[in-house]
Every structure is written in structure tokens, then in C-alpha cells.
C-alpha positions in Angstrom: -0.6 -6.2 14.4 -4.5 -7.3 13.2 -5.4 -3.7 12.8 -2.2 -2.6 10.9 -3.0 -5.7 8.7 -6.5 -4.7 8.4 -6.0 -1.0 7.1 -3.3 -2.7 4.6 -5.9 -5.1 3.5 -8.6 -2.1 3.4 -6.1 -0.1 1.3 -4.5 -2.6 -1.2 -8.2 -3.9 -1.9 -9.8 -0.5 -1.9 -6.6 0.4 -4.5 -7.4 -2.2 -6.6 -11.5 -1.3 -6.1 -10.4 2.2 -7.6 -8.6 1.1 -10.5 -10.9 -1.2 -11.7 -14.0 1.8 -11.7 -11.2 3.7 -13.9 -12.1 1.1 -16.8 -16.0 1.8 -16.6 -15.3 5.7 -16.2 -16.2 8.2 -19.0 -14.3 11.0 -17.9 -11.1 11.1 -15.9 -10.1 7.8 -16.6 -6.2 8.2 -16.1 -6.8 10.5 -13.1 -9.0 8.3 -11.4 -6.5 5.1 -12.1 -3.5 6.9 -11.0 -4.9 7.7 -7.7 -6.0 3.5 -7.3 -2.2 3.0 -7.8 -1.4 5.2 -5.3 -3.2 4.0 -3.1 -1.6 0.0 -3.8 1.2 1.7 -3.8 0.8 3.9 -0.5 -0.4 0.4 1.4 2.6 -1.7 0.3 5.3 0.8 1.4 2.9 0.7 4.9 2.9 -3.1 5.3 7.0 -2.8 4.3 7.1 -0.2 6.9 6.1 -2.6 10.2 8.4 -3.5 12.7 8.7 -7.6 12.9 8.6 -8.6 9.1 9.9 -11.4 7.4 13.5 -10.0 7.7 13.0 -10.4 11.9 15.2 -7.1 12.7 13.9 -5.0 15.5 14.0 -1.3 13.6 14.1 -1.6 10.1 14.5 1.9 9.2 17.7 2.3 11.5 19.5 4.2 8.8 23.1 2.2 9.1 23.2 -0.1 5.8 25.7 -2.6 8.0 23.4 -3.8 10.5 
């Protein structure tokens, strides 16, 4: 659980990192900003993804919209 929250943390704040350099960028400015949200993005849908969150079920990707 520490190291899942650690490569989250590494992500979100490297994400973040990345879009801020997009401001102080000459060249490829959009380019370089979209791939910062991406990887927000792309650590958010990974933290969402972990067994045991706030919504305590066991499998959250089960599939049946009635459990």
C-alpha cells in the first residue's frame, strides 16, 4: 500500500512538475502540457484503481452495478 502510494505521489507531482515547465517552454508548449495532464490524469485513475478505498468493497471493478 506505501509503495502504490508512493508511485501515485511520484506521478501526480511529476504531472504537475511537467505542466508547469510547459509555461517556460518556447516550443511545444501544448504538447508538452498535455502529456503533464496525462500523467495527473493516468495517477488518479491508478490511486481510483486500488483495492480497499474509501468505498471499503473488496473488488471494485467487479463489473455487476448492484453490488
Amino acid at each position: 500500500m506505501i509503495l502504490s502510494f508512493i508511485f501515485f505521489l511520484i506521478l501526480f507531482l511529476g504531472g504537475i512538475w511537467v505542466m508547469a515547465l510547459a509555461q517556460s517552454l518556447e516550443d511545444f508548449q501544448a504538447i508538452v502540457f498535455i502529456a503533464g495532464l496525462l500523467l495527473t490524469s493516468l495517477s488518479l485513475a491508478f490511486m481510483m484503481r486500488q483495492r480497499g478505498s474509501a468505498t471499503r468493497r473488496k473488488d471494485n471493478w467487479s463489473g455487476s452495478p448492484t453490488e
